[in-house]
Steps between C-alpha positions, in 0.01 A plus 500: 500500500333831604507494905685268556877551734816453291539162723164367418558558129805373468408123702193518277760502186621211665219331476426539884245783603519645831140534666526754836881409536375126494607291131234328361524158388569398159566189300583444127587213244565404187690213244815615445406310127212259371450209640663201334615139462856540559628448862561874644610429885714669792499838404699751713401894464728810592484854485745736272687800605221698248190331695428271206490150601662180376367136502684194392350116526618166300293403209488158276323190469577395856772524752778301572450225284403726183807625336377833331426646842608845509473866668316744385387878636286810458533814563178735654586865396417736760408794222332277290323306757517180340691177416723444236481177297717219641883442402731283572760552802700200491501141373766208525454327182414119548483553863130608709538838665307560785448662840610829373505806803644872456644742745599882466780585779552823638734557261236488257619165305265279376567157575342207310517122699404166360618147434521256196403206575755230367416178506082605507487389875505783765802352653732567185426952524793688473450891620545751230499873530535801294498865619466838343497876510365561186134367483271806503413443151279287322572133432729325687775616662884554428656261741842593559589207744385157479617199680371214715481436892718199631455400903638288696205495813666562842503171753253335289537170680518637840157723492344200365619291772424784741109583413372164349786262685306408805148444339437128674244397178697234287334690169648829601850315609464352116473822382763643703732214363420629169564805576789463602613329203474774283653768727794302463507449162684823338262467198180477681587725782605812263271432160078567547523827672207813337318757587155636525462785691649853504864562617505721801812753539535554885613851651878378516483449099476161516292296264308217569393289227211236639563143351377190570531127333209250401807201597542621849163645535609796736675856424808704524619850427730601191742807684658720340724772701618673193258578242455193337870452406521151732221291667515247772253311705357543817401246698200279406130536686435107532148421600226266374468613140528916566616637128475825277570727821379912529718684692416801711657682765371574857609869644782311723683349180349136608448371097162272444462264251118366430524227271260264330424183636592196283495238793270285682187623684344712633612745193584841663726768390870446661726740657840566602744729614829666502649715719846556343391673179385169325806290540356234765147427524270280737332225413174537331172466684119557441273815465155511561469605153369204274727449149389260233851440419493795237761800493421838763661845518522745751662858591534770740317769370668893576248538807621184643208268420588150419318391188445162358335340192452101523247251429297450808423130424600205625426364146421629205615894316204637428451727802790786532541736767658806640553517865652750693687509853550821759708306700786356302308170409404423864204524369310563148187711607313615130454255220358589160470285171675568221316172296249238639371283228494176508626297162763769443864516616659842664819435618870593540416890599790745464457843635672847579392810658544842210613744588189716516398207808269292249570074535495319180489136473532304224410135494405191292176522377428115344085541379410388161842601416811610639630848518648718786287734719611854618307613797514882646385589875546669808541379843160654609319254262671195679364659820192551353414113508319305236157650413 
């Protein structure tokens, strides 16, 4: 690296050159393994304390109606450069495991989310988790807690009533009747609840845990105020189908959940938010951002760009994009793709920012097989547009 400043040499390590003080835009991507038969869906990537990264997904002959559904993860050495060979991470025998997603706190835990699935409908999921301090080395981990998440939701009945109570259209009174129903039925109201997205640990040291149920069709939050020794529930976001919520934070503590849109048209990412550090919410409303009804992800990267990875579809998966947002999501100015072919399937994006400032996604990748996708890039090649 003859000539070039210690600054330029070290980005350029990081896969990220510097051109005239200016990074240049780069984009990789690979299989994290072959492409297969098996179902390999709803992966969630993080990054270790050692820069290596860590990928988890659930992996059978279906999902919740396919009983040898499990997790599984890799591991992508950073000295090595390369994946490891798959392993399993955790598995409920009899019951499907699915929806996996993985956090490491600031106090450099690594915490592993998913549910079983009971009764093979999404309604019956019971939150497990497991956490651990000693996962640096190959394989799986050695958990040293493991337990599972019980809520009770916060005025379930009354937020329904409140949001979706004075819709005049007898279907939506039907389904508000319904609704109802459940949220006062103990079983119904507390059973069903999962994840999909990262867990988000605000400055205070509380940890938000984004959940959302397939019964109720909207979200909630998982808190926890003291590591993970007790959880409760926040308060639900009701809205027309809004589920699998990403939570990021604006500079004034406002919290903003974009969820995908399982509801009627037109199909548009939904949004809500909190202004008492995730406990209440509003009710959910429309973006201008089409959603398929398939899973998105976003964050706030360290120079205070929003980012977000979705399907921008109003049907269909096979077109997956990156946008990005100066302005806190007021608006989303540079779009890239990270997958546009049509017949394929690229959904359910996770992503995290390294710590050397590279994003990497990983995502579904369903094309003549079924495997998970690991994409590497910087925000200059989102701003860079499609070519």
């Amino acid at each position: 690296m003859v000539g070039l400043t210690r600054r330029t040499a070290l980005t350029a390590c990081a896969g990220a050159v510097l051109v005239r003080g200016q990074e240049r835009p780069f984009h990789r991507s690979e299989l994290i393994f072959p492409l297969e038969q098996w179902h390999n869906h709803s992966s969630s990537i993080v990054e270790l304390p050692n820069g290596d990264l860590f990928v988890c997904w659930f992996h059978g002959s279906g999902e919740r109606t396919a009983d040898d559904v499990k997790i599984m993860a890799a591991r992508w050495s950073r000295p090595r450069q390369s994946w490891s060979e798959p392993f399993d991470l955790a598995d409920t025998p009899g019951f499907p495991d699915t929806n996996c997603t993985m956090f490491v706190d600031s106090k450099k835990r690594l915490w592993l989310f998913w549910p079983a699935i009971l009764a093979n409908r999404w309604e019956s999921a019971l939150m497990k988790y497991r956490m651990s301090t000693d996962y640096l080395k190959p394989g799986p981990p050695r958990w040293e807690v493991a337990d599972n998440i019980l809520l009770i939701p916060r005025r379930l009945p009354e937020r329904i009533k409140e949001v979706l109570g004075q819709d005049p259209h007898p279907a939506a009174q039907e389904w508000v009747g319904k609704l109802l129903a459940m949220a006062n039925d103990k079983l119904s109201a507390r059973l069903g609840w999962f994840t999909r997205t990262h867990a988000v640990e605000l400055p205070s040291g509380r940890m938000l845990l984004p959940m959302y149920s397939d019964g109720f069709s909207f979200a909630l939050m998982a808190i926890t105020d003291d590591g993970g020794q007790t959880w409760f529930a926040s308060e639900p976001i009701v809205g027309y189908g809004n589920i699998q919520p990403s939570v990021l934070r604006r500079r004034d503590g406002t919290l903003v959940a974009y969820m995908r849109d399982n509801g009627p048209p037109p199909k548009r990412i939904h949004i809500a938010t909190s202004k008492d550090h995730g406990m209440s919410w509003t009710g959910a409303s429309d973006t201008s951002l089409p959603n398929p009804g398939a899973s998105i992800e976003g964050i706030v990267l360290r120079d205070g760009t929003w980012l977000l990875v979705y399907n921008d579809l109003e049907s269909g998966r096979y077109s997956l994009a990156v946008s990005l947002s100066d302005d806190e999501g007021a608006t989303w100015k540079w779009t890239r793709h990270l997958e546009q072919q049509k017949g394929g399937q690229f959904h359910y994006p996770s992503v995290i920012q390294a710590g050397d400032g590279a994003i990497h996604v990983t995502y579904s990748y369903f094309l003549q097989g079924k495997s998970i996708r690991h994409a590497q890039f910087n925000p200059a090649w989102v701003r860079e547009g499609n070519p």
